[in-house]
C-alpha positions as CSV (number, residue, x, y, z in Angstrom):
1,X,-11.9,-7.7,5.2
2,X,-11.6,-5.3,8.0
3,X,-14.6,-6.1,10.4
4,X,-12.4,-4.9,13.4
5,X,-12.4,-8.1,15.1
6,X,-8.4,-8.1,15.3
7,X,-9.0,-4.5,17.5
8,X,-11.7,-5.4,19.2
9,X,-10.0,-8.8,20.8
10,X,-6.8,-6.7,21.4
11,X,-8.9,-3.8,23.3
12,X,-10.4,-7.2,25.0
13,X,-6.5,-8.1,26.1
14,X,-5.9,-5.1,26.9
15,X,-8.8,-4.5,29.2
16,X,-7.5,-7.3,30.8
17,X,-4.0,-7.0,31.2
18,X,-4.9,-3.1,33.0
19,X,-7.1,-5.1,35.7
20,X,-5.4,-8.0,36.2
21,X,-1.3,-7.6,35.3
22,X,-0.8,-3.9,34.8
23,X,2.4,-3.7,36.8
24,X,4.1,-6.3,34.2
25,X,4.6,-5.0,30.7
26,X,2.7,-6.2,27.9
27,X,4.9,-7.1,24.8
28,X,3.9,-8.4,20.9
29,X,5.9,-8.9,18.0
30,X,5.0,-8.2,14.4
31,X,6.2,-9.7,11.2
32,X,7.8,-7.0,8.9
33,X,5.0,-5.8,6.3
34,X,2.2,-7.1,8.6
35,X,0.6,-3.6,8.4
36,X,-3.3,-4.2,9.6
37,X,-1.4,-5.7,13.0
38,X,1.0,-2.7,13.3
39,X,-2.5,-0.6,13.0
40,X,-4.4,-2.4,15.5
41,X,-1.8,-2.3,18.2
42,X,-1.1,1.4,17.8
43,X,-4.8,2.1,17.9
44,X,-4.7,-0.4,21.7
45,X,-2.1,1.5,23.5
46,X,0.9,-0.3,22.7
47,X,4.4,1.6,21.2
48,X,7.4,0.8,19.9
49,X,10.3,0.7,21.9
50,X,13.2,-0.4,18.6
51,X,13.5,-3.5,16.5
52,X,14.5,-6.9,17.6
53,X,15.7,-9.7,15.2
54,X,12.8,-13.3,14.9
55,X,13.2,-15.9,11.8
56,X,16.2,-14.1,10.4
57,X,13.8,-10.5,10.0
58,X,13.8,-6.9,11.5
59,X,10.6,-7.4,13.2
60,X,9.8,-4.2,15.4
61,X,8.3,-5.3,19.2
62,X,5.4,-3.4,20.7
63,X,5.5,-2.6,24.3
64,X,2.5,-1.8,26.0
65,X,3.3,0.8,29.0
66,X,1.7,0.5,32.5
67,X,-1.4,2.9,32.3
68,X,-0.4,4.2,28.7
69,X,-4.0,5.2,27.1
70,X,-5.1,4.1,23.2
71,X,-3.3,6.5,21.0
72,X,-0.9,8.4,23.1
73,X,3.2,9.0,22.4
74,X,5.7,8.1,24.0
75,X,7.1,11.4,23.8
């Protein structure tokens, strides 16, 4: 349980998604109580922008800024 293998094929996406797609946004959805996923995007870059509705649940999208760096608000 919690080898990092979740962060380090996010970081991978992200690398990617900087060198190849930057200008496009990068988006993911999370199920509501998924905690570990909530964690490893934060820790990639991406923020959260509100709350959307999937499968009849609050789930709260990610957005992944152009150029944003790990870690930093939006503020």
């Amino acid at each position: 349980m919690g080898q990092g293998l979740a962060t380090e094929v996010a970081t991978a996406l992200v690398g990617w998604h900087r060198q190849f797609a930057d200008h496009v946004p990068l988006w993911a959805y999370v199920s509501p109580g998924n905690h570990a996923c909530t964690r490893v995007l934060d820790k990639v870059g991406f923020r959260r922008p509100g709350a959307v509705e999937c499968r009849g649940e609050v789930c709260p999208p990610f957005r992944l800024p152009a150029g944003a760096e790990p870690g930093a608000s939006l503020g």
